[in-house]
C-alpha positions as YAML, in Angstrom:
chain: A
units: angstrom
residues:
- id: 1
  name: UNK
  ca: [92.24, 104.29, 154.94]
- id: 2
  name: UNK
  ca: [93.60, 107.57, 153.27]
- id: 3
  name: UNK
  ca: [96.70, 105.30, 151.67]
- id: 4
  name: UNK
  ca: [94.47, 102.77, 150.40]
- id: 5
  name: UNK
  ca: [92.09, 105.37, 148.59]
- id: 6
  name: UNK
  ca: [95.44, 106.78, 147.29]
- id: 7
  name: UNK
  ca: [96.27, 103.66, 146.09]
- id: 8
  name: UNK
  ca: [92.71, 102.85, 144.12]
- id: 9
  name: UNK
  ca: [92.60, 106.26, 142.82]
- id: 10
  name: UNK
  ca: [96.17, 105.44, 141.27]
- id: 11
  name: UNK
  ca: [94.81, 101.92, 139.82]
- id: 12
  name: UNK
  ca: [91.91, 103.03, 138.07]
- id: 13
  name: UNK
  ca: [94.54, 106.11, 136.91]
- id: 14
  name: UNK
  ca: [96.37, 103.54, 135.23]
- id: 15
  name: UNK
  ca: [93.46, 101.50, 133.93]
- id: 16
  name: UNK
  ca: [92.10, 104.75, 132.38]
- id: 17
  name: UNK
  ca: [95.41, 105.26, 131.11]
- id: 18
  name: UNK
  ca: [95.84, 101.54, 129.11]
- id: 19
  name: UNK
  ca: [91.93, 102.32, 128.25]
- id: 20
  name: UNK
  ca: [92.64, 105.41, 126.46]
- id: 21
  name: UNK
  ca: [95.77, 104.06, 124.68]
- id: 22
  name: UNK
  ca: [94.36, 100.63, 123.73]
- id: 23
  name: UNK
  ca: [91.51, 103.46, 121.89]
- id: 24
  name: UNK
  ca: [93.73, 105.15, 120.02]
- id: 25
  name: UNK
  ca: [95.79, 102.04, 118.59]
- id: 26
  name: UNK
  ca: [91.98, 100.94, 117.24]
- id: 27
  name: UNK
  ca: [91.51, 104.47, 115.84]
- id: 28
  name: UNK
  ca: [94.07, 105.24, 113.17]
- id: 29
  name: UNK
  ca: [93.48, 103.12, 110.37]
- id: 30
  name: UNK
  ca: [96.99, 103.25, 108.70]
- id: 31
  name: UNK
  ca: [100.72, 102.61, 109.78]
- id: 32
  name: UNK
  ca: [102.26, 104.97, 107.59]
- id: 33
  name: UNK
  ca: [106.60, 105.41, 107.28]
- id: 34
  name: UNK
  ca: [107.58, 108.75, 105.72]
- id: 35
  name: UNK
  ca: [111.22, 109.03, 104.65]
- id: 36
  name: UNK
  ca: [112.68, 111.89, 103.64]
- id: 37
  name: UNK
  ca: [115.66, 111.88, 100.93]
- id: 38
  name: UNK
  ca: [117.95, 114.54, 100.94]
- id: 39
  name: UNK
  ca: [120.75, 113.37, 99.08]
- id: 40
  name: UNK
  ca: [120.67, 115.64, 95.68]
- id: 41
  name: UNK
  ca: [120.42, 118.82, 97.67]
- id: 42
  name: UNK
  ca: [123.62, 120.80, 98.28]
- id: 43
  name: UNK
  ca: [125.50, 119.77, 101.44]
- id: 44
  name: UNK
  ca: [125.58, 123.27, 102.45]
- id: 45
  name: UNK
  ca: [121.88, 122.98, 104.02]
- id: 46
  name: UNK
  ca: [121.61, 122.17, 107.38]
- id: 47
  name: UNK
  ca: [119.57, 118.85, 106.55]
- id: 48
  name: UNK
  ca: [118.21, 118.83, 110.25]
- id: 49
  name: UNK
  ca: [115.36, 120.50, 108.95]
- id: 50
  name: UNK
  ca: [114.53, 117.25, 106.94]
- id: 51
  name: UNK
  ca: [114.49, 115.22, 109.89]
- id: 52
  name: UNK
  ca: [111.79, 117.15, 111.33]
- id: 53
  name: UNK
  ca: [109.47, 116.91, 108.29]
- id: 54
  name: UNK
  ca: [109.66, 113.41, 108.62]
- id: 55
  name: UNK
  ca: [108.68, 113.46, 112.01]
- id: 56
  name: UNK
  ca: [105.83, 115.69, 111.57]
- id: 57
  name: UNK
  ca: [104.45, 114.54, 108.51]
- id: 58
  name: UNK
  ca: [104.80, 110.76, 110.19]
- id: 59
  name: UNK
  ca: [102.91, 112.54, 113.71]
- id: 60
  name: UNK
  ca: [100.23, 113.82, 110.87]
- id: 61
  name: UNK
  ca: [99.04, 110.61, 108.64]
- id: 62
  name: UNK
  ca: [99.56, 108.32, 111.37]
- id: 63
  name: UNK
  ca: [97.74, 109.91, 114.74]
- id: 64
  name: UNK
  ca: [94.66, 111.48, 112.58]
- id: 65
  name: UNK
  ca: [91.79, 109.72, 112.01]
- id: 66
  name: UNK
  ca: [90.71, 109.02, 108.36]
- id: 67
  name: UNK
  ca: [87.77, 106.89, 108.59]
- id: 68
  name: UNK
  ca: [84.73, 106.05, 111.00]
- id: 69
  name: UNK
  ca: [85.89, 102.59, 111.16]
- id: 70
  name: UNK
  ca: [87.66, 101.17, 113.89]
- id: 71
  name: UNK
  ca: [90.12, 99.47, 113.15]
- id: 72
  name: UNK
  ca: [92.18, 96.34, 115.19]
- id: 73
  name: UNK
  ca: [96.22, 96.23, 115.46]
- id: 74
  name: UNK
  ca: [96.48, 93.28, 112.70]
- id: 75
  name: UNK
  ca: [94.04, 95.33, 109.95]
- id: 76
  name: UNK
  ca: [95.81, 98.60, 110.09]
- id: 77
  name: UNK
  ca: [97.02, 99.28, 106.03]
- id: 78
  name: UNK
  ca: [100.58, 99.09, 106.09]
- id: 79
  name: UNK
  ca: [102.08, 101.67, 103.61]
- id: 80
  name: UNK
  ca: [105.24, 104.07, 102.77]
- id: 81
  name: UNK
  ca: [105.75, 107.35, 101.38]
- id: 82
  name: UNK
  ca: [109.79, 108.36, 100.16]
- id: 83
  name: UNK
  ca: [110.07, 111.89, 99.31]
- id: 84
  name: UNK
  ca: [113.20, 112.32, 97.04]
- id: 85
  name: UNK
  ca: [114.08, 116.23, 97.30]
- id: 86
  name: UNK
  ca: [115.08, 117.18, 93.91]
- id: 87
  name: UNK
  ca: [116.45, 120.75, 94.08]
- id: 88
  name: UNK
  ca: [115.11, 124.49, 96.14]
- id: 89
  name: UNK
  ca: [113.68, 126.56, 93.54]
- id: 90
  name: UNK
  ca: [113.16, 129.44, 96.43]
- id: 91
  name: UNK
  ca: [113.50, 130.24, 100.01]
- id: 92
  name: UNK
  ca: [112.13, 127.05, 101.78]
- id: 93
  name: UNK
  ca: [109.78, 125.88, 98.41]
- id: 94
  name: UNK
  ca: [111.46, 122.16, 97.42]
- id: 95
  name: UNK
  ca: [110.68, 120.03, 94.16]
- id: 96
  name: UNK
  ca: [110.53, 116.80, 94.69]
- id: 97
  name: UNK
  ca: [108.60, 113.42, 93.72]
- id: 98
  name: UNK
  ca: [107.11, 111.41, 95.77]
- id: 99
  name: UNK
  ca: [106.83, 107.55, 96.27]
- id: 100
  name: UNK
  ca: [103.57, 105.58, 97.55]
- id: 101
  name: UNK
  ca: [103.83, 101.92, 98.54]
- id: 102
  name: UNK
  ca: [100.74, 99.91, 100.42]
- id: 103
  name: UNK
  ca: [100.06, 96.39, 101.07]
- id: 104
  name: UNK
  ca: [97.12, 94.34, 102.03]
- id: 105
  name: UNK
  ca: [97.65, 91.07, 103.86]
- id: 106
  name: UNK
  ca: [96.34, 88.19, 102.65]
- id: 107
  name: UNK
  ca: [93.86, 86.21, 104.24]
- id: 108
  name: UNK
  ca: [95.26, 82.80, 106.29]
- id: 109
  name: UNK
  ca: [98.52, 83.98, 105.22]
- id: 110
  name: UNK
  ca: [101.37, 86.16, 106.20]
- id: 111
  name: UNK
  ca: [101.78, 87.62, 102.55]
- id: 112
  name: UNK
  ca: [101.17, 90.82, 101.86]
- id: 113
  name: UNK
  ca: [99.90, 91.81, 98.68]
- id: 114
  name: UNK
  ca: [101.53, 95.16, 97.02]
- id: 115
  name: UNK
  ca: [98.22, 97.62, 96.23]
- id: 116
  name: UNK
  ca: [99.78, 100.69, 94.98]
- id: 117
  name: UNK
  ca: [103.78, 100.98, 94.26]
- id: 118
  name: UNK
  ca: [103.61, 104.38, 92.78]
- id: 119
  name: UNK
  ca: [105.99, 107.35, 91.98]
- id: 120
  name: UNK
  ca: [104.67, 110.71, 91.54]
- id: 121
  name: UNK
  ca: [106.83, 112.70, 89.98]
- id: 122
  name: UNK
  ca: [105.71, 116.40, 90.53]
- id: 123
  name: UNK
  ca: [105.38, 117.78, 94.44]
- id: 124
  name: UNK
  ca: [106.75, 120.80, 95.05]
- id: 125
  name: UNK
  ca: [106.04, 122.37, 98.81]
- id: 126
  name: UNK
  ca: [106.65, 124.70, 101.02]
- id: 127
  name: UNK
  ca: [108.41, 123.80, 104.31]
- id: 128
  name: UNK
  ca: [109.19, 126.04, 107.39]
- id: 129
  name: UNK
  ca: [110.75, 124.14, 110.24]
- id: 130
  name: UNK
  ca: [108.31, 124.10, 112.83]
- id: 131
  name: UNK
  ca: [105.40, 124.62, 110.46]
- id: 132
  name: UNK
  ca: [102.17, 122.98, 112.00]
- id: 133
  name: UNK
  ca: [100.87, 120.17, 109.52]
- id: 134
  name: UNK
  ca: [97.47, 121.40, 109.11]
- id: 135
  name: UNK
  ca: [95.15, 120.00, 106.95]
- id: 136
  name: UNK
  ca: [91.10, 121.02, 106.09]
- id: 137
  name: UNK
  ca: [88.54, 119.41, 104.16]
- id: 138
  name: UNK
  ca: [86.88, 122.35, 103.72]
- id: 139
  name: UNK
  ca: [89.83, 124.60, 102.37]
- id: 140
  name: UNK
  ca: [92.26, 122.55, 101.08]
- id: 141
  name: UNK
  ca: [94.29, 125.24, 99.19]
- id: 142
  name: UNK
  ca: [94.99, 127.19, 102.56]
- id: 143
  name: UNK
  ca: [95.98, 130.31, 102.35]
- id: 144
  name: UNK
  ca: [99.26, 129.34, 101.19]
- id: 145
  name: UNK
  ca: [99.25, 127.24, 98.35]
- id: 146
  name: UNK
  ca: [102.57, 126.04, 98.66]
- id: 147
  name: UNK
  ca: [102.66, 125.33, 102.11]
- id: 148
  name: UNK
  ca: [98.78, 123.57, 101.22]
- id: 149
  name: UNK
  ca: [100.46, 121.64, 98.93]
- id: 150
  name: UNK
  ca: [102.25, 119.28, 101.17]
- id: 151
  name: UNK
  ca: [99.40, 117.81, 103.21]
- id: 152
  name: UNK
  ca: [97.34, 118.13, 99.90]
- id: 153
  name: UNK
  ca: [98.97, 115.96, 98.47]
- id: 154
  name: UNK
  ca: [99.56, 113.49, 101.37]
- id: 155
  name: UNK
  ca: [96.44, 113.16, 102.28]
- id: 156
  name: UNK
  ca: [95.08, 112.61, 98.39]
- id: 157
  name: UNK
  ca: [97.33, 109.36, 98.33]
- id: 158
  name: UNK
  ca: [95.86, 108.49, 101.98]
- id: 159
  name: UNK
  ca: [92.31, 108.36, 100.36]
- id: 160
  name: UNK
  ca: [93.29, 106.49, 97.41]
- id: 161
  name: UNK
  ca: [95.00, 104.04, 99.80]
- id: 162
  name: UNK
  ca: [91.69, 103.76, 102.05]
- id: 163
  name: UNK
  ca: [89.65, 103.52, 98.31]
- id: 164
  name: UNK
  ca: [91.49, 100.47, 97.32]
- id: 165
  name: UNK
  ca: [92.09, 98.69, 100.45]
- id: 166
  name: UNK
  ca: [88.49, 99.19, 100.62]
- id: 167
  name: UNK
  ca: [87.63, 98.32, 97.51]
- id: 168
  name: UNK
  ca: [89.13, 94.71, 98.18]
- id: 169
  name: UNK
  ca: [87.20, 94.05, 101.04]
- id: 170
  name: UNK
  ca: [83.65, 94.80, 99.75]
- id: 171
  name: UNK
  ca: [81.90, 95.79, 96.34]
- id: 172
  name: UNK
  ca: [82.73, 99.08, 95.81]
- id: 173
  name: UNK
  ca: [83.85, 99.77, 99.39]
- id: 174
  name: UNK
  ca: [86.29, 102.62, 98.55]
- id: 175
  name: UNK
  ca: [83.67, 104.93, 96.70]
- id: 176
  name: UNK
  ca: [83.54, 107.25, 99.74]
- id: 177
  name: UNK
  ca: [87.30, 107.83, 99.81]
- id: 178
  name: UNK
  ca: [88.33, 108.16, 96.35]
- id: 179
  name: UNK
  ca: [85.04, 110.61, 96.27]
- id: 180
  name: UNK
  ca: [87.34, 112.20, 99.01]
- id: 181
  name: UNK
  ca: [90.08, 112.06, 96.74]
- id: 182
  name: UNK
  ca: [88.32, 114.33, 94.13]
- id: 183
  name: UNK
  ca: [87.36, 116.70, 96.62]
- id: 184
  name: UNK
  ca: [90.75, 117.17, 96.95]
- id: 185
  name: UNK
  ca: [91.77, 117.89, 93.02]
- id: 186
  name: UNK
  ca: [88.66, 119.89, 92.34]
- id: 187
  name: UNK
  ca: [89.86, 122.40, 95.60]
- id: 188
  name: UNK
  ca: [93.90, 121.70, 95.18]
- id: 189
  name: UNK
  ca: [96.32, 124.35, 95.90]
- id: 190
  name: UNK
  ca: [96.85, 126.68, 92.74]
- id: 191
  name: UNK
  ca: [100.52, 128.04, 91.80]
- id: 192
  name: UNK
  ca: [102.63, 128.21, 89.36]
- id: 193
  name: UNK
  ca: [104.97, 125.67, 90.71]
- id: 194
  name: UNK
  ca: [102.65, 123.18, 91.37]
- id: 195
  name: UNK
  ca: [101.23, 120.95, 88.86]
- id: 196
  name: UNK
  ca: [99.70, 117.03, 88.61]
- id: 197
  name: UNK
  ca: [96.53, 118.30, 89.44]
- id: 198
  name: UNK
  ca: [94.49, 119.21, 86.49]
- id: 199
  name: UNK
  ca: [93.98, 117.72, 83.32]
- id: 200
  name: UNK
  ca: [95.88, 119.04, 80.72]
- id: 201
  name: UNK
  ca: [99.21, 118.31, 82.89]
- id: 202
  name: UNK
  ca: [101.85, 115.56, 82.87]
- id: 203
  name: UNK
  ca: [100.67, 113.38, 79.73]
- id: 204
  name: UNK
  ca: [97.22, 112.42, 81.26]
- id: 205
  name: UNK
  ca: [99.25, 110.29, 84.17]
- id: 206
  name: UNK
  ca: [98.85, 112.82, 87.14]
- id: 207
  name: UNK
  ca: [96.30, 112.87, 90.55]
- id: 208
  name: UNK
  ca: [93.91, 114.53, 88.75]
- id: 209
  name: UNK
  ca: [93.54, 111.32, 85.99]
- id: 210
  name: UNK
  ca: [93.74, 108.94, 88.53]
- id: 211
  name: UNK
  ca: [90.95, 110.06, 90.11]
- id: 212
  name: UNK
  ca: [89.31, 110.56, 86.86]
- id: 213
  name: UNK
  ca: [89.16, 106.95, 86.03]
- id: 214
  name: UNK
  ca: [88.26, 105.88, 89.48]
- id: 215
  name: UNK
  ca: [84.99, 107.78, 89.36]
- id: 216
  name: UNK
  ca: [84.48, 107.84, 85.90]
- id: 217
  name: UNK
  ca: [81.03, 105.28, 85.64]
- id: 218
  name: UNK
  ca: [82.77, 103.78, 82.62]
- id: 219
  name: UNK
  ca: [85.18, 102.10, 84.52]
- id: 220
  name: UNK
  ca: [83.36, 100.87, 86.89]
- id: 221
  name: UNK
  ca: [84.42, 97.26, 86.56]
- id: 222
  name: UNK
  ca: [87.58, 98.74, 87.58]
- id: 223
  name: UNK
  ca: [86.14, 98.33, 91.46]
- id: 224
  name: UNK
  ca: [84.30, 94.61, 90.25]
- id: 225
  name: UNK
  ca: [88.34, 93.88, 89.08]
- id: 226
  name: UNK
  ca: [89.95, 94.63, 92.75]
- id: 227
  name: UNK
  ca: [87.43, 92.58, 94.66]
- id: 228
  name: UNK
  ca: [87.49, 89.64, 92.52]
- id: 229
  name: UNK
  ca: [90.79, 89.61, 92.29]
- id: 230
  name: UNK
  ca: [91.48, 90.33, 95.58]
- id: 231
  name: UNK
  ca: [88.67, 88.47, 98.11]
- id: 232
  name: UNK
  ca: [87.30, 86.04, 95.44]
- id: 233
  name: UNK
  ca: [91.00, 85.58, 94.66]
- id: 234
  name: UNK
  ca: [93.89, 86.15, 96.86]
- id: 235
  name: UNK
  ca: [92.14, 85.53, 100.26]
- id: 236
  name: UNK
  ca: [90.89, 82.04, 98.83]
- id: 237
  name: UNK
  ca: [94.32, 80.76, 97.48]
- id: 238
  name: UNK
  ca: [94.26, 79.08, 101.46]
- id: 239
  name: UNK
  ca: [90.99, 77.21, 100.69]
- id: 240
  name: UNK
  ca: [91.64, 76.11, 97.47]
- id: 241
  name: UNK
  ca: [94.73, 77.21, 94.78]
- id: 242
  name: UNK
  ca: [93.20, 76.48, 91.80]
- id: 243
  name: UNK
  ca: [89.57, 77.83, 92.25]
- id: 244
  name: UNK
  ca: [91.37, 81.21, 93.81]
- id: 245
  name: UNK
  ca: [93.38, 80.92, 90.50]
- id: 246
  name: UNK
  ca: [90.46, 80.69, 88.15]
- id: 247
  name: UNK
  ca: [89.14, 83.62, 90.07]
- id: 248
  name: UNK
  ca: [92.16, 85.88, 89.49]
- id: 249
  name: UNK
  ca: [92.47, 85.13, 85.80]
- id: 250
  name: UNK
  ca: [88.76, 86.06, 85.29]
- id: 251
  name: UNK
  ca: [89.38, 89.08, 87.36]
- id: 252
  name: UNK
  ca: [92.78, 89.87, 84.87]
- id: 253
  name: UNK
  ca: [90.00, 89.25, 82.18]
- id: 254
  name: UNK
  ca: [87.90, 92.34, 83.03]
- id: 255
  name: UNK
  ca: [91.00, 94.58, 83.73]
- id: 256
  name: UNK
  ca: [91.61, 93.37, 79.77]
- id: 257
  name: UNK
  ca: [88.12, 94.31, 78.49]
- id: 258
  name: UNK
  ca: [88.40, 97.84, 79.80]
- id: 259
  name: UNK
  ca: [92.10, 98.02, 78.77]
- id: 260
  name: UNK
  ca: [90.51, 96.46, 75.15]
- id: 261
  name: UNK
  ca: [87.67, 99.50, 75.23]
- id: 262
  name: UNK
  ca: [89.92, 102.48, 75.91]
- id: 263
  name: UNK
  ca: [93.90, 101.53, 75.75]
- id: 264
  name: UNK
  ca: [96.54, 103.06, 78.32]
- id: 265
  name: UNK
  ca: [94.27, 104.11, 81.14]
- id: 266
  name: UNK
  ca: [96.09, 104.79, 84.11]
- id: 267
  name: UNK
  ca: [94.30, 102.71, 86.43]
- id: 268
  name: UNK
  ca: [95.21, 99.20, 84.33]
- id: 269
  name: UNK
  ca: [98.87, 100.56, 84.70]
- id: 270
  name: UNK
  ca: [98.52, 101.97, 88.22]
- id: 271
  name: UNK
  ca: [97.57, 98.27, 89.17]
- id: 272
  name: UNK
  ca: [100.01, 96.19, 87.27]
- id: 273
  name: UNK
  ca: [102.79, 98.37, 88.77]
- id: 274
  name: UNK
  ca: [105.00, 96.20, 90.93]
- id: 275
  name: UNK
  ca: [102.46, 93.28, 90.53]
- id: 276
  name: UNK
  ca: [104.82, 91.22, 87.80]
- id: 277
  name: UNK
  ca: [106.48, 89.01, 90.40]
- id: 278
  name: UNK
  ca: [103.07, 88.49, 92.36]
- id: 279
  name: UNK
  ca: [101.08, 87.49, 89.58]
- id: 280
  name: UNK
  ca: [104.21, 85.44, 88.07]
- id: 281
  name: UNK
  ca: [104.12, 83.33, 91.64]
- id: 282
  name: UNK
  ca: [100.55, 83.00, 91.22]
- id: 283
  name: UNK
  ca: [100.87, 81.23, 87.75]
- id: 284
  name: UNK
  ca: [103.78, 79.90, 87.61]
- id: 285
  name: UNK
  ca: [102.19, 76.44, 89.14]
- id: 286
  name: UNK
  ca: [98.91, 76.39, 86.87]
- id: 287
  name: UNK
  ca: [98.24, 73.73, 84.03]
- id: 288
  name: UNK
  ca: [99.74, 74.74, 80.45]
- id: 289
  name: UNK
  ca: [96.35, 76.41, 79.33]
- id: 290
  name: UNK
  ca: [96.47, 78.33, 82.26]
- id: 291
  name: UNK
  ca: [99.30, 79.64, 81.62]
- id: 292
  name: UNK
  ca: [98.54, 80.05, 77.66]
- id: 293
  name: UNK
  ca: [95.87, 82.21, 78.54]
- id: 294
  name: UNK
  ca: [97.37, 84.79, 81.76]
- id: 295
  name: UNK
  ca: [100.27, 84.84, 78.87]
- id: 296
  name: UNK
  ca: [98.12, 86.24, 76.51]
- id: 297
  name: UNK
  ca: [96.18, 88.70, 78.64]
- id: 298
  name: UNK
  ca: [99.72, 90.52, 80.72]
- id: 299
  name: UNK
  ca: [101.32, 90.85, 77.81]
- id: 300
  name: UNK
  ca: [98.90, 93.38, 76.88]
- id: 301
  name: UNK
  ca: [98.13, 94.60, 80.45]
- id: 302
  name: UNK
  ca: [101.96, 95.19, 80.98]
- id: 303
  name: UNK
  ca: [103.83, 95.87, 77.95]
- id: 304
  name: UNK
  ca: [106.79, 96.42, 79.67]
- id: 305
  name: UNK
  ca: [106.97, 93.00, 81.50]
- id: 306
  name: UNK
  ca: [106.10, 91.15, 78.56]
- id: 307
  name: UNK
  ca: [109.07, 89.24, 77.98]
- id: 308
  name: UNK
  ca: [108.93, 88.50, 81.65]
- id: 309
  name: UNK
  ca: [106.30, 86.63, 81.52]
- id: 310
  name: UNK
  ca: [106.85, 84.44, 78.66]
- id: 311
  name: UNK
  ca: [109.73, 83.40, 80.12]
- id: 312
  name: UNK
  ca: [108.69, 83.27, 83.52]
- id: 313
  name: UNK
  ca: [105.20, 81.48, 82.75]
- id: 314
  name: UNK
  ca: [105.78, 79.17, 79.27]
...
C-alpha cells in the first residue's frame, strides 16, 4: 500500500513537472540567438568572458516574459542579435554595434518573412563576468549607466520586435510596445560614452528617431502599411497570388505617400532593409504593368537597390 502511494505521489510529480514546463514554453514570446563577436579585440583577453555574455544575455531575452499573451511553440518571433565588439575604451566598458534580425512566418507557408534586418552602430556597455542581467521598467538607467546600457538597449529592440510583429497581425497591434520602446529613450542610461539615444545624435538614424516616427501621429499609416502588407498581403499569397499582390503594391503605395510627404524617414528605410530579394520574388511573376508600377514606386523607396530592380523586375 505504502509502495503504491510512493509510486502515485511520483506520477503526479512528473505530471506537475511536464505541466509546469509545457507553461513556460507558452510563456516567452520570442526565440531569441545572441552571438557574441570577438574577433577585432586583442588576443591577449581571455575571450571566455564573451562566452558568458552570450549565455546570460540569451538566459535574459529568452526566459522573461515580455507580453501578457500566451504564446504557442509555432508563433514564438524568431529573431537574432550579433554583437560585433569593436575595441575596450576602459576597464570592462566595450564599443560595439549591434545587429537585429526577426522574421514572421507566413501564413500556409513555411516562409518566413524578414521584419527588421538592422545594424546599430553605437552600443557601448559595461560587462563584469558574472554580472546579473537586470533589467527595470521603472529605472532603466540603473545606477550604473554603463552597465544599464546593455539590457537598455536589448530590451528597446525586443519592444520594437513585439511592435511590429504585432503590428502585422492586427491594426495597430504594436502601439503598446513601441509606447514601451519610448519609455525606454525618454529614461535611457546617460554617459558620455553612450549615444543613439537622443535626437541630435547619429544623423537623425538612431533609437531615439526610430521611435520618433513610430509614434509620431503623422505617420500613422506607417502601422496601416505593415498590416496591409503583411495580413492583407503576405498571409493571402496561399489563397490567391494575384489579389495578395494587388494588396502589397497598394500597401508599397502608402509607404510612398509618406516617403512623398517627408523624404528619408527612417522607418521607410528601416523597412525596405533586407526586403529587396522578398519583394523582387513577389513581383517578379506579375503582368508587365505590374511590374511598371512596383518599378516606379522602389526605386524611390530604396535608392540603393534601384538598379536591382529594374533589372530584376523589367
Amino acid at each position: 500500500m505504502l509502495l503504491n502511494l510512493c509510486c502515485m505521489n511520483k506520477v503526479i510529480l512528473s505530471l506537475l513537472i511536464v505541466i509546469v514546463s509545457l507553461f513556460s514554453i507558452k510563456a516567452q514570446e520570442v526565440t531569441a540567438r545572441v552571438k557574441v563577436m570577438d574577433n577585432q579585440l586583442p588576443t591577449t583577453i581571455d575571450k571566455r568572458i564573451f562566452r558568458t555574455l552570450e549565455s546570460s544575455l540569451n538566459n535574459f531575452i529568452n526566459k522573461r516574459k515580455w507580453t501578457k499573451d500566451a504564446y504557442k511553440l509555432n508563433e514564438k518571433i524568431e529573431c537574432q542579435f550579433l554583437i560585433n565588439l569593436k575595441s575596450i575604451l576602459e576597464t570592462n566598458v566595450y564599443e560595439a554595434s549591434l545587429t537585429i534580425q526577426a522574421a514572421r512566418p507566413v501564413f500556409q507557408s513555411a516562409y518566413l518573412s524578414p521584419v527588421i534586418n538592422y545594424q546599430d552602430a553605437n552600443f557601448t556597455f559595461k560587462y563584469v563576468e558574472g554580472q546579473p542581467m537586470e533589467f527595470n521598467e521603472n529605472r532603466v538607467s540603473g545606477s550604473d549607466p554603463l552597465v544599464s546600457n546593455l539590457t537598455a538597449v536589448m530590451v528597446y529592440y525586443i519592444y520594437i520586435i513585439l511592435g511590429y510583429d504585432y503590428d502585422s497581425f492586427s491594426l495597430r497591434g504594436g502601439d503598446e510596445y513601441f509606447q514601451k520602446a519610448l519609455n525606454i529613450v525618454n529614461n535611457a542610461p546617460d554617459a558620455s560614452q553612450i549615444s543613439g539615444w537622443k535626437s541630435f545624435e547619429n544623423n537623425n538614424r538612431n533609437r531615439y528617431w526610430l521611435t520618433e516616427n513610430l509614434i509620431n501621429n503623422r505617420y500613422a499609416l506607417i502601422h496601416d502599411f505593415y498590416y496591409a502588407y503583411y495580413r492583407k498581403g503576405l498571409d493571402k499569397m496561399y489563397e490567391d497570388e494575384n489579389a495578395a499582390r494587388q494588396e502589397i503594391l497598394t500597401a508599397l503605395m502608402i509607404l510612398e505617400n509618406i516617403n512623398r510627404e517627408t523624404p528619408n524617414l527612417m522607418i521607410i528605410q528601416f523597412f525596405m532593409l533586407g526586403k529587396s530579394a522578398e519583394l523582387i520574388g513577389i513581383f517578379k511573376k506579375a503582368d508587365a504593368a505590374t511590374r511598371n508600377k512596383v518599378i516606379e514606386l522602389l526605386v524611390k523607396l530604396d535608392v540603393s537597390n534601384a538598379n536591382k530592380f529594374k533589372q530584376e523586375l523589367k
